[in-house]
C-alpha positions in Angstrom: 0.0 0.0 0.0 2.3 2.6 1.1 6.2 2.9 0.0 7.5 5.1 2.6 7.1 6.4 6.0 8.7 9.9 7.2 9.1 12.2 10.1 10.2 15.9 9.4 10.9 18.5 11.4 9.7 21.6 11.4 12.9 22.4 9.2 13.2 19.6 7.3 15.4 17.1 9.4 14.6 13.6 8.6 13.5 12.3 11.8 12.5 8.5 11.0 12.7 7.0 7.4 11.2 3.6 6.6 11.6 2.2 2.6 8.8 -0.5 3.0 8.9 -1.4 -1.1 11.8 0.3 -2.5 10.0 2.1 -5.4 10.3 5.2 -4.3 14.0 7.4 -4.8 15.5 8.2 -1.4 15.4 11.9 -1.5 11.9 11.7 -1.4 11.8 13.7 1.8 13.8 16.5 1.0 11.5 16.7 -2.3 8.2 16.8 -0.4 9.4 19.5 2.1 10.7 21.7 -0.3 7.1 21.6 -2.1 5.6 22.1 1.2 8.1 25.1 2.2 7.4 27.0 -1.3 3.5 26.5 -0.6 3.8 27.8 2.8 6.0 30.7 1.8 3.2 31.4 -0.9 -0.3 31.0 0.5 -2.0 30.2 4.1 -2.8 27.7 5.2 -1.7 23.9 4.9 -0.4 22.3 1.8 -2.7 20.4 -0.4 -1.9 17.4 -1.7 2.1 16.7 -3.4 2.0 15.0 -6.2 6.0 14.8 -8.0 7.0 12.4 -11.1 4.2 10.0 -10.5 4.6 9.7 -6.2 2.0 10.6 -4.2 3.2 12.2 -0.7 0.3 12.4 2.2 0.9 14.2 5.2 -0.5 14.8 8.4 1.2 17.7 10.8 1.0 17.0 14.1 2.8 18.9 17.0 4.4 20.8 14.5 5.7 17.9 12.6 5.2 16.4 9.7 4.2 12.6 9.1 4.5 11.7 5.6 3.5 8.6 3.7 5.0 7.8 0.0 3.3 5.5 -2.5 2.8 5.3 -6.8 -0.4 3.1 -6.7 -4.1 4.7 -6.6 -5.0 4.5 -2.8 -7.7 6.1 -0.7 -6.4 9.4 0.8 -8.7 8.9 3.6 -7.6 5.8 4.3 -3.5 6.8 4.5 -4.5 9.7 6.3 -5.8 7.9 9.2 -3.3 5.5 9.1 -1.0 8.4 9.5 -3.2 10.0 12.2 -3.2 6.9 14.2 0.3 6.3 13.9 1.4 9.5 15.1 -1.7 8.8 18.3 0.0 5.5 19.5 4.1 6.7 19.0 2.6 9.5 21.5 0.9 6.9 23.6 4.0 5.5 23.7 6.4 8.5 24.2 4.3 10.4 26.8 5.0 13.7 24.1 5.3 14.1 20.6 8.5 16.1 19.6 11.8 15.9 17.8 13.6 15.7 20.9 11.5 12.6 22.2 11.8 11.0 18.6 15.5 11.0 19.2 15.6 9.8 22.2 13.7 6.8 21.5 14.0 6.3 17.6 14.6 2.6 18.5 10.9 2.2 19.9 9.4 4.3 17.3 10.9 2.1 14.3 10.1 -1.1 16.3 6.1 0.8 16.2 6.4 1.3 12.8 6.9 -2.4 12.1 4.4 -3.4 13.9 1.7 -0.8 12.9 2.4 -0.6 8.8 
């Protein structure tokens, strides 16, 4: 379903990566958050969809960061976007507080999530 799973920072520090299919370049990250950046620089408000040489990039912000799936097939937005809000409910479950700083501390925990969630 999805090819990749990403954390950003506010600016743009890859917090967690996870290449679930390998279909997807690796830069991917810094491609999406440049998008976003211009958008934000541009207009209010959040950034609608990204869509970049046939990869679709949903995101979620939450606590001022940014969790972003990756994937090339047709899926439902809804449904990636609650699997993002969901994930980004239980790592904070888990973490007591959703930040960078709390990310780094216990990216170990977080990727061990992600497996088990995606």
């Amino acid at each position: 379903m999805i090819s990749q799973f990403f954390v950003l920072s506010q600016r743009g520090d890859n917090i967690v990566f996870r290449d679930y299919r390998g279909e997807v370049q690796k830069g991917s990250p810094e491609t999406f958050f440049r998008k976003v950046k211009f958008w934000k620089e541009d207009a209010d408000g959040d950034a609608p969809p990204v869509f970049v040489d046939g990869v679709n990039y949903f995101h979620v912000k939450v606590a001022g960061l940014l969790f972003v799936a990756t994937t090339r097939i047709n899926v439902s937005p809804s449904l990636v976007l609650e699997l993002l809000q969901r994930t980004a409910r239980v790592i904070k479950d888990y973490l007591g507080v959703l930040n960078e700083d709390s990310f780094r501390k216990n990216f170990v925990l977080v990727y061990e999530l992600l497996d088990e969630v995606i």
